[in-house]
N, C-alpha and C positions, 0 to 999 in steps of 0.2 A: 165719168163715173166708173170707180171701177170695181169687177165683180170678187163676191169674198166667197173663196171655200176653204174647206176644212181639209181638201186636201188636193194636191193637185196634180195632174197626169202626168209626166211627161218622157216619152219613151218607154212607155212601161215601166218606170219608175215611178211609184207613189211616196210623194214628197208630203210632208205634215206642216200645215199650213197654220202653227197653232203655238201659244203662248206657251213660255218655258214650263208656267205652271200644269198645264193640261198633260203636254206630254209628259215629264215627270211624274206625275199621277197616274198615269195607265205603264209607265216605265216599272214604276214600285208595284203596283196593282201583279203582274205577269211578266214581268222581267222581258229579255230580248235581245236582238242586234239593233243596237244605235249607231248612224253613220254619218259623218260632215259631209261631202264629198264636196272638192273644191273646184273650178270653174276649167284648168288645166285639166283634170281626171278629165270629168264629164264629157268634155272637148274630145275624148278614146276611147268613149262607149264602144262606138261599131268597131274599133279592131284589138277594144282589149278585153274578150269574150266572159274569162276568169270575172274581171272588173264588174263587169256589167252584169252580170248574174249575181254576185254579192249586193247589189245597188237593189234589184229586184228580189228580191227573198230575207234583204233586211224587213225591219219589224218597225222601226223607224229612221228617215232620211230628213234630214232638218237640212234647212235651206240656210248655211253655210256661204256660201257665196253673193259676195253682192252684184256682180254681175250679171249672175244668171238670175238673179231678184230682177234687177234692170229690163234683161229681156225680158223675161215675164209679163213684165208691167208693161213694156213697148208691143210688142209680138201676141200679147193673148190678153191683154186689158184685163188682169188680174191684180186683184190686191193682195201685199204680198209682206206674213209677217216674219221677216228673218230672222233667225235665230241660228251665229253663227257656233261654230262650234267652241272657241276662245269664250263666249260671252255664258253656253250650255254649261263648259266644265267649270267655271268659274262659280256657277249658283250653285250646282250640283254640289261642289264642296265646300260650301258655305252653309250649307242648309245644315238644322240640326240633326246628326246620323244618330243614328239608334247604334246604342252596345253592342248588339250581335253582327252588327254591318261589319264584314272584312271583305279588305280591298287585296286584290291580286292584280300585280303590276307586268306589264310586259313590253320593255324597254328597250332602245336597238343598242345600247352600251354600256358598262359602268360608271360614264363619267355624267350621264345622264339619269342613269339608277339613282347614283346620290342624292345628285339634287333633289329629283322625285323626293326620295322619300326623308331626304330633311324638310322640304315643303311639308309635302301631309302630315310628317311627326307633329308640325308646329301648329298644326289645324285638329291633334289627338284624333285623327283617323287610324285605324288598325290595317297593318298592312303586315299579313301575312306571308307574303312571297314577293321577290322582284326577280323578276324570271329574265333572264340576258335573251333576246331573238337572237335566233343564229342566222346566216347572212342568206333568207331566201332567195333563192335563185331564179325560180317562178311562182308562181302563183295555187298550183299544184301539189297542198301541202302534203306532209307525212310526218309531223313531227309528234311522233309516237308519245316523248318525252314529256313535250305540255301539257298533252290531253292526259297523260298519269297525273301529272303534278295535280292539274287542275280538279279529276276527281278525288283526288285524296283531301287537298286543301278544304275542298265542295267551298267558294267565296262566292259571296253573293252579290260582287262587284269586279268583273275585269275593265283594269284599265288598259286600253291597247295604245301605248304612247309611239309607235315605231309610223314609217311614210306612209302617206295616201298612194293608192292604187292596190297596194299592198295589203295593208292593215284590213282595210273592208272583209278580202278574200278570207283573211286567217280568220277573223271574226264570226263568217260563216262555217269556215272550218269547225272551229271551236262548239258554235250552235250545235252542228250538226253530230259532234260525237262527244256530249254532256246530257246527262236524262234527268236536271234538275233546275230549279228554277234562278235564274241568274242575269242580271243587266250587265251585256257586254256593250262598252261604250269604247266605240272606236273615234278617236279626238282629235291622233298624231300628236302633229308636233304644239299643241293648242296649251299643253301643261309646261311647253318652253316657254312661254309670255308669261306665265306666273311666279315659275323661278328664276325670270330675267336671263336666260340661256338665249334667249328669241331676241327679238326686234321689239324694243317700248313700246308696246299697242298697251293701250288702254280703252275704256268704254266710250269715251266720246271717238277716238280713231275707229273704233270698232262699229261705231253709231253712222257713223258719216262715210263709209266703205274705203275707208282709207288703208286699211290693214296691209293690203297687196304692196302699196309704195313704202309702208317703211318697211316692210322686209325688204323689197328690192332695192333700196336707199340701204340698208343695213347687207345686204349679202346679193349685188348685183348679180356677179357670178354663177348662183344658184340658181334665182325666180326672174331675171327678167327674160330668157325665152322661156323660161314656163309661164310669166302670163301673157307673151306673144304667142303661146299654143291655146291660151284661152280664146282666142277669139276665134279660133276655130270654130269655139261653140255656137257663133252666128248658124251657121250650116245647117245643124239638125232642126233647129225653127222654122227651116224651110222642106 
């Protein structure tokens, strides 16, 4: 039998342990840091300090990883309702948006910009900016430039489309120097499975934790030592 919470500990990260629809409801309610983090990050908690503090002082960490659902369920007899981040942005921009909803985009290139936003064009989401990220170097931002753009725009939707370990950071960046109310939804590369940029996942692959092998099946090179750094993650469960 195993035990249900609404939310759950782990490293001092409090994980949301709760149906698409709950959190999207307190997301719109007070706006926020929204974060996937994937099983490879997690895995560099203790030496990626940056990382790990955006993970903790987000507003919410949806459980993204089937893996680390696995352990969960192995290691602490939790029941555990995943919500990866592919399946989050998927509803999110399906659901009916209200008129005043404008989305500010923030992408790691122009050939990705596009796509972006002929997807959303064709879904009538308003997208007021697609902001190019310049090629952070650490984690330590200063880009004076966004946080203009961004209070001028004032969107009541950041999408943060650029890599995991990274994105979290700026996400908190951003939090932290905007004084109005806004849902930053940090997703990655999560909005490439929709414009077909990614690996074919769909909701059944996405259902049955399949995600990690066709990407690796689709771009060995890339993710397969990144999900041999996942298993790293064993470690901090102990």
């Amino acid at each position: 039998m195993f035990i249900k919470k609404k939310n759950i500990q782990f490293q001092n990260i409090n994980f949301c342990n709760m149906s698409y629809e709950n959190i999207e409801k307190k997301l719109n309610i007070k706006g926020g840091l929204l974060v996937a983090p994937a099983a490879s990050a997690l895995s560099q908690i203790k030496s990626n300090k940056e990382y790990y503090t955006a993970l903790k002082k987000s507003d919410f960490v949806i459980l993204d990883s089937g893996f680390f659902c696995i352990l969960l369920r192995v290691f602490r007899g939790l029941s555990v309702n995943r919500l990866s981040g592919y399946l989050f942005l998927k509803k999110f921009l399906n659901k009916k948006l209200k008129k005043k909803d404008k989305f500010f985009l923030i992408d790691p290139n122009k050939s990705d910009s596009k796509f972006n936003k002929l997807y959303l064009n064709k879904k009538k989401i308003k997208i007021i900016t697609s902001y190019i990220a310049p090629n952070y170097k650490n984690t330590k931002f200063k880009d004076k430039n966004l946080i203009r753009l961004i209070k001028q725009k004032k969107p009541n939707v950041i999408l943060v489309n650029i890599g995991g370990g990274t994105q979290e950071s700026l996400g908190l960046f951003i939090k932290k120097n905007i004084n109005f109310k806004c849902s930053i939804i940090c997703t990655g590369a999560a909005i490439a499975f929709l414009t077909k940029r990614q690996a074919p996942i769909n909701e059944l692959i996405d259902r049955l934790y399949l995600g990690w092998l066709f990407r690796t099946i689709h771009n060995p090179k890339k993710y397969f030592l990144r999900n041999l750094h996942s298993l790293l993650l064993i470690k901090l469960f102990f």
